[in-house]
N, CA, C and O atoms as CSV, one atom per row, in Angstrom:
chain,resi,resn,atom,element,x,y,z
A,1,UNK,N,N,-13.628,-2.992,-13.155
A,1,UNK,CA,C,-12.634,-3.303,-12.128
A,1,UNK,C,C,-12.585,-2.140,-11.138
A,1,UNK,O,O,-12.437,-0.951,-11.422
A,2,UNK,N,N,-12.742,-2.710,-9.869
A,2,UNK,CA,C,-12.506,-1.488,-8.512
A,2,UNK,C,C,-11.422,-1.630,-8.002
A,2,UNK,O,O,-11.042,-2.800,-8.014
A,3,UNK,N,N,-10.635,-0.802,-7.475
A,3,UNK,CA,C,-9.326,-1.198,-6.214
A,3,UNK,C,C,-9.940,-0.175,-5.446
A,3,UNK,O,O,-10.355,0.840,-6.005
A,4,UNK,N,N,-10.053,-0.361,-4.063
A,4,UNK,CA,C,-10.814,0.528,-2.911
A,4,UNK,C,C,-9.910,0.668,-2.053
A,4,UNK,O,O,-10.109,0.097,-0.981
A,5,UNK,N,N,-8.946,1.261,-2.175
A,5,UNK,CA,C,-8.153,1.778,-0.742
A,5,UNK,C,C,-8.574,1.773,0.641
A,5,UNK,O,O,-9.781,1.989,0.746
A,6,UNK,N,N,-8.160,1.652,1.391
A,6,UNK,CA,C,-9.011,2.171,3.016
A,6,UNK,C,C,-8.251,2.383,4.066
A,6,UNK,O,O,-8.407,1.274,4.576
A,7,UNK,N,N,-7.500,2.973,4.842
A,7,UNK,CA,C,-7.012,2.437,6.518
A,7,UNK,C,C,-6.288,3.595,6.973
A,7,UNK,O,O,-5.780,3.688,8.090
A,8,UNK,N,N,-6.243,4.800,5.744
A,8,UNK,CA,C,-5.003,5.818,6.070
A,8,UNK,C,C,-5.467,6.851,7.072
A,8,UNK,O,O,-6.422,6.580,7.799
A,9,UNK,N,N,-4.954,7.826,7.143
A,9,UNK,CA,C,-4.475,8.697,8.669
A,9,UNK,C,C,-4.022,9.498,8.694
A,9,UNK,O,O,-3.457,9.898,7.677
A,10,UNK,N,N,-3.993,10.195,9.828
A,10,UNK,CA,C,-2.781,10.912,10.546
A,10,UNK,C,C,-2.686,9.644,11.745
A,10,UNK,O,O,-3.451,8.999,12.462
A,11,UNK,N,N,-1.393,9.740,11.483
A,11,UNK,CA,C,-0.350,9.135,12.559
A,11,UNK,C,C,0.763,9.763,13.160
A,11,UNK,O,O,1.440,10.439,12.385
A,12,UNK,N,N,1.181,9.711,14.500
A,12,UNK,CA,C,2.123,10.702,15.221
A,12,UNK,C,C,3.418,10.105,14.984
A,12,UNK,O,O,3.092,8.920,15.045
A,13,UNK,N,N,4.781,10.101,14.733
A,13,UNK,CA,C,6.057,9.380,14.035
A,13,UNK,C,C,6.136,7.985,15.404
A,13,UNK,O,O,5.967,7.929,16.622
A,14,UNK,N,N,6.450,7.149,14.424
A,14,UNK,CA,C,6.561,6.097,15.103
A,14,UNK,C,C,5.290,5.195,15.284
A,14,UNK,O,O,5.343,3.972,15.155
A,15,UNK,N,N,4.485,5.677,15.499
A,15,UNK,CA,C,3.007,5.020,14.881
A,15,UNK,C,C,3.060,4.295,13.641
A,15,UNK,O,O,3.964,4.320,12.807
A,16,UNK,N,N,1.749,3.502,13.612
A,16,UNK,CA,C,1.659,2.336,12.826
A,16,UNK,C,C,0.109,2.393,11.962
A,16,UNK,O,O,-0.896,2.799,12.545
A,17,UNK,N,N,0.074,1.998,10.714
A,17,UNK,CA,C,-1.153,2.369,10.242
A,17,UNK,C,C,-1.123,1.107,9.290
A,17,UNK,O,O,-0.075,0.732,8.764
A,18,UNK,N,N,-2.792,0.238,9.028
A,18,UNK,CA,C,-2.763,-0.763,7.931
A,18,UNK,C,C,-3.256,-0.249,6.593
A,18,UNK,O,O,-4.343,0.309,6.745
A,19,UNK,N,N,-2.963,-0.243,5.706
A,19,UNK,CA,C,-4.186,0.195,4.607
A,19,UNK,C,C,-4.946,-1.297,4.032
A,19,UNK,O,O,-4.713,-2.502,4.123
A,20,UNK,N,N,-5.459,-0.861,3.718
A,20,UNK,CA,C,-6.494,-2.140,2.872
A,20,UNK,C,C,-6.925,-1.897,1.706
A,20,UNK,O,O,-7.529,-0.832,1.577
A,21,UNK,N,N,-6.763,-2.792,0.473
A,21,UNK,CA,C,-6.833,-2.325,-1.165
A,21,UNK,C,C,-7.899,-3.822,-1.382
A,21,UNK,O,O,-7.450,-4.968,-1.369
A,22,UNK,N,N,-9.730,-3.373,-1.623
A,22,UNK,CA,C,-10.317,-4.372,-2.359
A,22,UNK,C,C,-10.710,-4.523,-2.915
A,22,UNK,O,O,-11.643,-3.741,-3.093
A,23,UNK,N,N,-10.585,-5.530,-3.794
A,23,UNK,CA,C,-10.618,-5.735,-5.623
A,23,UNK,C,C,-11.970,-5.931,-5.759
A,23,UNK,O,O,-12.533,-6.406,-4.773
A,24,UNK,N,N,-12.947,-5.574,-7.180
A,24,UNK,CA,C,-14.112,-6.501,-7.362
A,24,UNK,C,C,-13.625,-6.136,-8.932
A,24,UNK,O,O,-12.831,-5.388,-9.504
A,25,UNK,N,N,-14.530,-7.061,-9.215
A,25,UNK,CA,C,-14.517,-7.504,-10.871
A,25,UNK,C,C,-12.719,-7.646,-10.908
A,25,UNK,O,O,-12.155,-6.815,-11.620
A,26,UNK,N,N,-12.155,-8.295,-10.436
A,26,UNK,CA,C,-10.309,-8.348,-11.041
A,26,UNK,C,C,-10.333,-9.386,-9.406
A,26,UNK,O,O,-10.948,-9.333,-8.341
A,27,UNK,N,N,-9.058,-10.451,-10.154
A,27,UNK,CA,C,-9.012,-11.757,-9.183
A,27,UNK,C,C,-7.486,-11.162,-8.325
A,27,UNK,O,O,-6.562,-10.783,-9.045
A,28,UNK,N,N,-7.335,-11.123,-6.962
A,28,UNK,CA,C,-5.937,-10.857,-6.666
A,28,UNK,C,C,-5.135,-12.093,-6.400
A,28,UNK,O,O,-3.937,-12.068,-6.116
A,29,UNK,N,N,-5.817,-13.110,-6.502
A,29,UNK,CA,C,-5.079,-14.639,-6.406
A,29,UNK,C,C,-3.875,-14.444,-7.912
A,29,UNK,O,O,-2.853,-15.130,-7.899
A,30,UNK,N,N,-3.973,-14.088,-8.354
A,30,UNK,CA,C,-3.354,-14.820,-9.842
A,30,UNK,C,C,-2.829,-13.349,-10.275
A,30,UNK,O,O,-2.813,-13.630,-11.474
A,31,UNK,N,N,-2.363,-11.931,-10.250
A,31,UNK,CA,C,-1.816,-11.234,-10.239
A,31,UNK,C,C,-0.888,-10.491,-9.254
A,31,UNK,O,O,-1.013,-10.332,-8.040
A,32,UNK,N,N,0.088,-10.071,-10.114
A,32,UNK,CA,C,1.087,-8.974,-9.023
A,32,UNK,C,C,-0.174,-7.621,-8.618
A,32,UNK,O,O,-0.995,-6.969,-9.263
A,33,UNK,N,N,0.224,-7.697,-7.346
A,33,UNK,CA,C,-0.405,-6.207,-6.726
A,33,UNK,C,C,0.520,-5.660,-5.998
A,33,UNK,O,O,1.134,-6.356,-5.189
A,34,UNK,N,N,0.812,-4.220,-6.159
A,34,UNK,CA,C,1.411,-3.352,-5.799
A,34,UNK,C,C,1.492,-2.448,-5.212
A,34,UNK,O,O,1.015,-1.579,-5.942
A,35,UNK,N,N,1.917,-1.823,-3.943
A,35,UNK,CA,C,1.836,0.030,-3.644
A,35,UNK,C,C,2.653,0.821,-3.713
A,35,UNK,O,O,3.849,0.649,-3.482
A,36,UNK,N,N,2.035,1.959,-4.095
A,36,UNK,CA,C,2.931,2.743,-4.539
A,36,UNK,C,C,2.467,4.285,-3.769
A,36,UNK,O,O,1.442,4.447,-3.107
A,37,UNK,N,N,3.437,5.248,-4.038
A,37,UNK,CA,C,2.948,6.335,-3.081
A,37,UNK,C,C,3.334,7.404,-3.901
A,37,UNK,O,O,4.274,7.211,-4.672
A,38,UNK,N,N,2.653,8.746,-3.871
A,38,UNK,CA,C,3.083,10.247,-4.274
A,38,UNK,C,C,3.019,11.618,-3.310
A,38,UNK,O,O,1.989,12.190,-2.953
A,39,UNK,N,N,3.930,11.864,-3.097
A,39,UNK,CA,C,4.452,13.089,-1.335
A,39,UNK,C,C,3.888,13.784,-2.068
A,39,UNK,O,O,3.788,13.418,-3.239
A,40,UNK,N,N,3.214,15.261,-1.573
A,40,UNK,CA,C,3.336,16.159,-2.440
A,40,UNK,C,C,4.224,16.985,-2.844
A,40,UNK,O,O,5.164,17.316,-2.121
A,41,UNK,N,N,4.023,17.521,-4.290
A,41,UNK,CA,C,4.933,17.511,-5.117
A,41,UNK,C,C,6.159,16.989,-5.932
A,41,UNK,O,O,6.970,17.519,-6.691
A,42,UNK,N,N,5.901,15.385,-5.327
A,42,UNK,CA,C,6.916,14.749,-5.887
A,42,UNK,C,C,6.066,13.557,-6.892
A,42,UNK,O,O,4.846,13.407,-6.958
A,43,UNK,N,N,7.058,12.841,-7.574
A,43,UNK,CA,C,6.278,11.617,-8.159
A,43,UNK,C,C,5.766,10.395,-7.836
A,43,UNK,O,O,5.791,10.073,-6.648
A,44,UNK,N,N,5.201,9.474,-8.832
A,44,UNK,CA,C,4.884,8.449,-7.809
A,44,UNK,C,C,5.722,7.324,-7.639
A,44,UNK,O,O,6.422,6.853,-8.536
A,45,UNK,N,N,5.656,6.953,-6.641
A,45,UNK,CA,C,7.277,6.383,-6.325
A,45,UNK,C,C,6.881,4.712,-5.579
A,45,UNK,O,O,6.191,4.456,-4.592
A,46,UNK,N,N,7.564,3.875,-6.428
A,46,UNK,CA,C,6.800,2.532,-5.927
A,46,UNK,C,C,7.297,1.646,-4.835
A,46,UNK,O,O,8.436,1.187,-4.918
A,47,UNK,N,N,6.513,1.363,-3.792
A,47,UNK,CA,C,7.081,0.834,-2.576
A,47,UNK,C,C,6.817,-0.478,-1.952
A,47,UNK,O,O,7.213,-0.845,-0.845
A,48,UNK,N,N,6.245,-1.006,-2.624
A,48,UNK,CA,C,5.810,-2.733,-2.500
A,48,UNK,C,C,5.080,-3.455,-3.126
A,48,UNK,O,O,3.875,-3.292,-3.314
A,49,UNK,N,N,6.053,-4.699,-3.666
A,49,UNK,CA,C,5.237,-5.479,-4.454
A,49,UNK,C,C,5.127,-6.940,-3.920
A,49,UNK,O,O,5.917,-7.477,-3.144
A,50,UNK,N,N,3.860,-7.561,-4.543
A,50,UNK,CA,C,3.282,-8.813,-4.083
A,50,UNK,C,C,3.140,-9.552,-4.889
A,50,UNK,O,O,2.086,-9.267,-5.457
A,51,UNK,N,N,3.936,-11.041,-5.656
A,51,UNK,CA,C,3.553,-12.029,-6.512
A,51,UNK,C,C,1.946,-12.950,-6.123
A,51,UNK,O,O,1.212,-13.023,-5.138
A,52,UNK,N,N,1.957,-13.639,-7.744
A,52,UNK,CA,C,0.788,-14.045,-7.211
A,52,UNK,C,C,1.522,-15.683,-6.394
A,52,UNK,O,O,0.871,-16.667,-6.044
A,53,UNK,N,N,2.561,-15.541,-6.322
A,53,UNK,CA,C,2.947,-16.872,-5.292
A,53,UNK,C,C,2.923,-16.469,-3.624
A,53,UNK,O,O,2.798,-17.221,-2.657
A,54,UNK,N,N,3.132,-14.660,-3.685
A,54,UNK,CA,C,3.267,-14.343,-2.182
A,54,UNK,C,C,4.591,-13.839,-2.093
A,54,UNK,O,O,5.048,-13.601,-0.975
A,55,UNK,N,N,5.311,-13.631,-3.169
A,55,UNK,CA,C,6.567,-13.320,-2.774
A,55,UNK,C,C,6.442,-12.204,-2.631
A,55,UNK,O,O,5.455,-11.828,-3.264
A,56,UNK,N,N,7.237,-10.905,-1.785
A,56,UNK,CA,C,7.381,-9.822,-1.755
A,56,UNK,C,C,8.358,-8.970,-1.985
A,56,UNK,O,O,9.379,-9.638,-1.821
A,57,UNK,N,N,8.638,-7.960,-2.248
A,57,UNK,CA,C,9.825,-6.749,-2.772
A,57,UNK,C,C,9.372,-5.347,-2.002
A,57,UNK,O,O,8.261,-4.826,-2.095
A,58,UNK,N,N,10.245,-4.970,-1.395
A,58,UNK,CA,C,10.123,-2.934,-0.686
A,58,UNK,C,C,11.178,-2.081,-1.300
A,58,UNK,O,O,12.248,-2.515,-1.727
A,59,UNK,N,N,10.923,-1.245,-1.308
A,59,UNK,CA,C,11.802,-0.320,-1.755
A,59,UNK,C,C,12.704,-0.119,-0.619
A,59,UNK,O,O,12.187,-0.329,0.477
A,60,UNK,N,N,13.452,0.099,-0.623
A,60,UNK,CA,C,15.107,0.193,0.185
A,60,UNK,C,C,14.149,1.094,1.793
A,60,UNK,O,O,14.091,0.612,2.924
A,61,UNK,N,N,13.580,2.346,1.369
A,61,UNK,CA,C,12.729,3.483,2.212
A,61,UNK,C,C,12.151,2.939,2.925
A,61,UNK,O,O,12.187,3.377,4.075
A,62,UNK,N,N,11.324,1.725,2.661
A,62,UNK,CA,C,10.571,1.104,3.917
A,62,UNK,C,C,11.026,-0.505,4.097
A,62,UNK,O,O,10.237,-1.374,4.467
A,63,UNK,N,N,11.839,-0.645,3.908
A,63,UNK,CA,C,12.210,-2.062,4.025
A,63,UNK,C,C,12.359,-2.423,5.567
A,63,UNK,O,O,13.145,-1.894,6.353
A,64,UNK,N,N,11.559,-3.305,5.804
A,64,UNK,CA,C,12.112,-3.626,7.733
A,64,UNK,C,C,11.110,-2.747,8.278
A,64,UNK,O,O,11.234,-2.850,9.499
A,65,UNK,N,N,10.347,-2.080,8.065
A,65,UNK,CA,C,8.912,-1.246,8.772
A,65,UNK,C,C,7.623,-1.658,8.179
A,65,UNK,O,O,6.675,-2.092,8.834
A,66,UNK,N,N,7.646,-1.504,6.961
A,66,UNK,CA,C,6.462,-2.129,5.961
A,66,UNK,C,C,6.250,-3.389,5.713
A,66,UNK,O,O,7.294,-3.939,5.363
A,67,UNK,N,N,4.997,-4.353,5.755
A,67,UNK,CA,C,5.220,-5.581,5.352
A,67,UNK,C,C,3.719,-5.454,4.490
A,67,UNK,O,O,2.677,-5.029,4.991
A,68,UNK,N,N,3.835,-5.791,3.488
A,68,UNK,CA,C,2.705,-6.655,2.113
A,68,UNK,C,C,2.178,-7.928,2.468
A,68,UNK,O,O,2.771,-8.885,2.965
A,69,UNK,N,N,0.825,-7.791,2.101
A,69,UNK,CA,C,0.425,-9.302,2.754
A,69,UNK,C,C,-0.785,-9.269,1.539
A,69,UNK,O,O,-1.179,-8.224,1.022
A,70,UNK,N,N,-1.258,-10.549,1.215
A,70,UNK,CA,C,-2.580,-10.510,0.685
A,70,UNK,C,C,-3.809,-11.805,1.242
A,70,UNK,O,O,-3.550,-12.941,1.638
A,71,UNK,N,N,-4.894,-11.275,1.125
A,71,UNK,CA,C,-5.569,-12.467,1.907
A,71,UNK,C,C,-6.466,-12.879,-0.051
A,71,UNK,O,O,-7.215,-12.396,-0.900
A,72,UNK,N,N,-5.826,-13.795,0.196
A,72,UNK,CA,C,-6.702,-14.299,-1.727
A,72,UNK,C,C,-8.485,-14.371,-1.277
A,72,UNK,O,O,-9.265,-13.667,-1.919
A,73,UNK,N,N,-8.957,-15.183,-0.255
A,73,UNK,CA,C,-10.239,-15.358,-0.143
A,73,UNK,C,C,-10.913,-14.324,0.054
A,73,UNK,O,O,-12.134,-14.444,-0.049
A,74,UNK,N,N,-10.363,-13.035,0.386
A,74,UNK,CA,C,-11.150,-11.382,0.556
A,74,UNK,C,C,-10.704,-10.683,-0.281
A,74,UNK,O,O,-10.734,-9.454,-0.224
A,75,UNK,N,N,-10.079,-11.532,-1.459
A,75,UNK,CA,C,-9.687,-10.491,-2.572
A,75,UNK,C,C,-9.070,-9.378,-2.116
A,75,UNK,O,O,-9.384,-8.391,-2.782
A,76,UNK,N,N,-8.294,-9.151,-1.213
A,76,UNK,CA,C,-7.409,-7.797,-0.566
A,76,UNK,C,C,-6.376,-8.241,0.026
A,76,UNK,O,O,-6.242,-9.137,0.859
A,77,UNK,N,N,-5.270,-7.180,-0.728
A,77,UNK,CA,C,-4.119,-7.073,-0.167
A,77,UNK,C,C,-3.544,-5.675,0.948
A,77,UNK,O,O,-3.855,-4.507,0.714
A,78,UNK,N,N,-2.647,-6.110,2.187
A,78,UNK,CA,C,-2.733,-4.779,2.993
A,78,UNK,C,C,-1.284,-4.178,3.003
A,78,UNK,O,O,-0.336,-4.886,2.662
A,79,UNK,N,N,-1.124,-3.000,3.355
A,79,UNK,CA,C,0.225,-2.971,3.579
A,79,UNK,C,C,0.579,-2.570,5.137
A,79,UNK,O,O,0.147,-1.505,5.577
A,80,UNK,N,N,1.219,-3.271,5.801
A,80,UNK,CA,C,1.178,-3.096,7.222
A,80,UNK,C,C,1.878,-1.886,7.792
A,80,UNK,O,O,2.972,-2.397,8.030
A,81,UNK,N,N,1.958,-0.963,8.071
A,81,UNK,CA,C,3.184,0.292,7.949
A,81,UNK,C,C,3.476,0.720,9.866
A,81,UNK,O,O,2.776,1.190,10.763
A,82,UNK,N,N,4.719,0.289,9.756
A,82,UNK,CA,C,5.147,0.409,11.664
A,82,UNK,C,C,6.522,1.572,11.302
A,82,UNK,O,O,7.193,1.643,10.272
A,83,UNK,N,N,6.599,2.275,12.378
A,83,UNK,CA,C,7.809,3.190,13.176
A,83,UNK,C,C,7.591,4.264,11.766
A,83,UNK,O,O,8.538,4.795,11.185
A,84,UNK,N,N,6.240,4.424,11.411
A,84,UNK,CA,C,5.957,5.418,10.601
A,84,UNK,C,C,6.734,6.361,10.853
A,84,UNK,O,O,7.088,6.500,12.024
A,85,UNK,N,N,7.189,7.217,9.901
A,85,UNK,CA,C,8.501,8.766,9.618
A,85,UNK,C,C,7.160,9.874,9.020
A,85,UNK,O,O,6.005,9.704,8.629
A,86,UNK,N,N,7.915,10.843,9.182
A,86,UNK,CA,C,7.228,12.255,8.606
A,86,UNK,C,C,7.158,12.161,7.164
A,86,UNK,O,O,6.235,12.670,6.526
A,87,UNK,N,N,8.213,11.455,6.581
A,87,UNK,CA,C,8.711,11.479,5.280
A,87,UNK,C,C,7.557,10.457,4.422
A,87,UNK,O,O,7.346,10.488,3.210
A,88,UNK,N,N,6.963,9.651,5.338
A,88,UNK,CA,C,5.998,8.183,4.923
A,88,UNK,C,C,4.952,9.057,4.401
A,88,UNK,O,O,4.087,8.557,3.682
A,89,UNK,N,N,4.918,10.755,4.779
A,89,UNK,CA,C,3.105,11.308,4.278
A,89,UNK,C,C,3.006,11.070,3.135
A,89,UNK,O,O,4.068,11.318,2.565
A,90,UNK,N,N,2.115,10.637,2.365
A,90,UNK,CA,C,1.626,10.688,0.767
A,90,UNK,C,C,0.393,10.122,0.704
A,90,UNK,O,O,-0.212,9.763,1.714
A,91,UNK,N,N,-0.020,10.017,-0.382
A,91,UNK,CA,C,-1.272,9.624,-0.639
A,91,UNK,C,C,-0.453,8.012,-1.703
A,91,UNK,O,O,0.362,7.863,-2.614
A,92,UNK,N,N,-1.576,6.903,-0.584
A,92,UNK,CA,C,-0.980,5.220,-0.582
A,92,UNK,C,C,-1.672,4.800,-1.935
A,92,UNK,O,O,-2.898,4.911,-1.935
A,93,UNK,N,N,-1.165,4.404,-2.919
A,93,UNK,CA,C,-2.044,3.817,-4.083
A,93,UNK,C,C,-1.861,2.091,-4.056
A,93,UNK,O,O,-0.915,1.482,-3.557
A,94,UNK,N,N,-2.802,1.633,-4.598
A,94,UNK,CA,C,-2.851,-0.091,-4.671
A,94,UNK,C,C,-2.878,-0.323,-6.653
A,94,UNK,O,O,-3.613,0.140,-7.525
A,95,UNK,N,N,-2.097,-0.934,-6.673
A,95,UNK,CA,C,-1.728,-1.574,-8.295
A,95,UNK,C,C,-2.041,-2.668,-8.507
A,95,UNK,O,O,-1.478,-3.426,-7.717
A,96,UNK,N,N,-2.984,-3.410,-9.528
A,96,UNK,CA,C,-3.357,-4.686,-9.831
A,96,UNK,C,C,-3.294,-4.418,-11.678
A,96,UNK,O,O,-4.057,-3.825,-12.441
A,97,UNK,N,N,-2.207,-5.053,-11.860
A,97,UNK,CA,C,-2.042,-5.412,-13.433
A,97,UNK,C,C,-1.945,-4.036,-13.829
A,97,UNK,O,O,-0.997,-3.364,-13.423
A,98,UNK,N,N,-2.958,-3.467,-14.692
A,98,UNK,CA,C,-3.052,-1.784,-15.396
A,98,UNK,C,C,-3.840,-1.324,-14.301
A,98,UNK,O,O,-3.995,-0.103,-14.315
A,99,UNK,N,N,-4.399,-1.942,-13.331
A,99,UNK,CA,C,-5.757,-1.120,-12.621
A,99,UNK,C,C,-4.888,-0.549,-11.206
A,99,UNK,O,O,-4.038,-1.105,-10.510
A,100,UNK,N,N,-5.457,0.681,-11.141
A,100,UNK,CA,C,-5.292,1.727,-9.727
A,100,UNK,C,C,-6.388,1.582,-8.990
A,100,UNK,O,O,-7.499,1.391,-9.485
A,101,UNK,N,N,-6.174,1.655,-7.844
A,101,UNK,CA,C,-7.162,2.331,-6.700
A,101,UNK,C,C,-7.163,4.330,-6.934
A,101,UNK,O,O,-6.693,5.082,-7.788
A,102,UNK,N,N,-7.810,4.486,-5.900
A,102,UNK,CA,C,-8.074,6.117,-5.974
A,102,UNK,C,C,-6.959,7.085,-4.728
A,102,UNK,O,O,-6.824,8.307,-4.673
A,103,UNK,N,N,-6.261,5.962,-3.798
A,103,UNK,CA,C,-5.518,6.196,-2.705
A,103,UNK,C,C,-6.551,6.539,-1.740
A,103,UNK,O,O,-7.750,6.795,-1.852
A,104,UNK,N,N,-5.565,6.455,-0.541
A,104,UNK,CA,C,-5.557,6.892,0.954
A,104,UNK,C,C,-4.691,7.776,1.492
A,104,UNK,O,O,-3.562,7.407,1.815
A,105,UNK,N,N,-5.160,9.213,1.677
A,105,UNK,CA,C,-3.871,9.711,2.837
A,105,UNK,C,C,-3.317,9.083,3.914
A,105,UNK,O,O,-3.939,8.197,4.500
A,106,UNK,N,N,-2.385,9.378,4.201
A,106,UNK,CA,C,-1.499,9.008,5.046
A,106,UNK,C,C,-0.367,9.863,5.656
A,106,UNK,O,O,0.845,9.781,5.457
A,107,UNK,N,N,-0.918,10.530,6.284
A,107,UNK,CA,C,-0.052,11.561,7.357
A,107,UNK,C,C,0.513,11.472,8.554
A,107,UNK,O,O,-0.043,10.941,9.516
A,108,UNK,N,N,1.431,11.885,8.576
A,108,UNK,CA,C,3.098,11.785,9.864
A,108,UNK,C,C,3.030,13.129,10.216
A,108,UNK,O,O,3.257,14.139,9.551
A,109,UNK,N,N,2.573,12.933,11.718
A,109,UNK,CA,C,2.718,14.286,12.034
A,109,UNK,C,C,2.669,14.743,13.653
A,109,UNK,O,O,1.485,14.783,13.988
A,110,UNK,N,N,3.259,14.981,14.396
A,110,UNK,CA,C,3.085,15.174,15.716
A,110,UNK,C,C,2.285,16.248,16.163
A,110,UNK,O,O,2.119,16.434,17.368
């Protein structure tokens, strides 16, 4: 099983960045997939989840800026990230069942 992160950055505040998480050997039609993030020095702290019906959940922090989406036929789910904050820097992880991706930075920074 792979999860392949991709889309992260430096971004200037208020900027907008997509990531992209794609699966091989593991189906994303029929599982929860998730992202989650770790600032440095802090833990990892989980910030969006995706049913396998499409339903979605954010953590309070990005609720109304972030949106979760998954495309089932490209096996990848993205997380859309707008009016990016300084506070958004971390490295972006993708969750499928027990399986991780390796992350993407993602930096706020003028």
């Amino acid at each position: 099983v792979q999860l392949v992160e991709s889309g992260g950055g430096l971004v200037q505040p208020g900027g907008s960045l997509r990531l992209s998480c794609a699966a091989s050997d593991f189906t994303v039609r029929t599982n929860f997939m998730s992202w989650y993030r770790q600032a440095p020095g802090k833990g990892r702290e989980w910030v969006a989840i995706s049913s396998s019906g499409g339903t979605t959940n954010y953590a309070d922090s990005v609720k109304g800026r972030f949106t979760m989406s998954r495309d089932n036929d490209k096996n990848t789910v993205y997380l859309q990230m707008n009016n990016l904050k300084p506070e958004d820097t971390a490295v972006y992880y993708c969750k499928g069942f027990v399986f991780w991706g390796q992350g993407t930075q993602v930096t706020v920074s003028s």
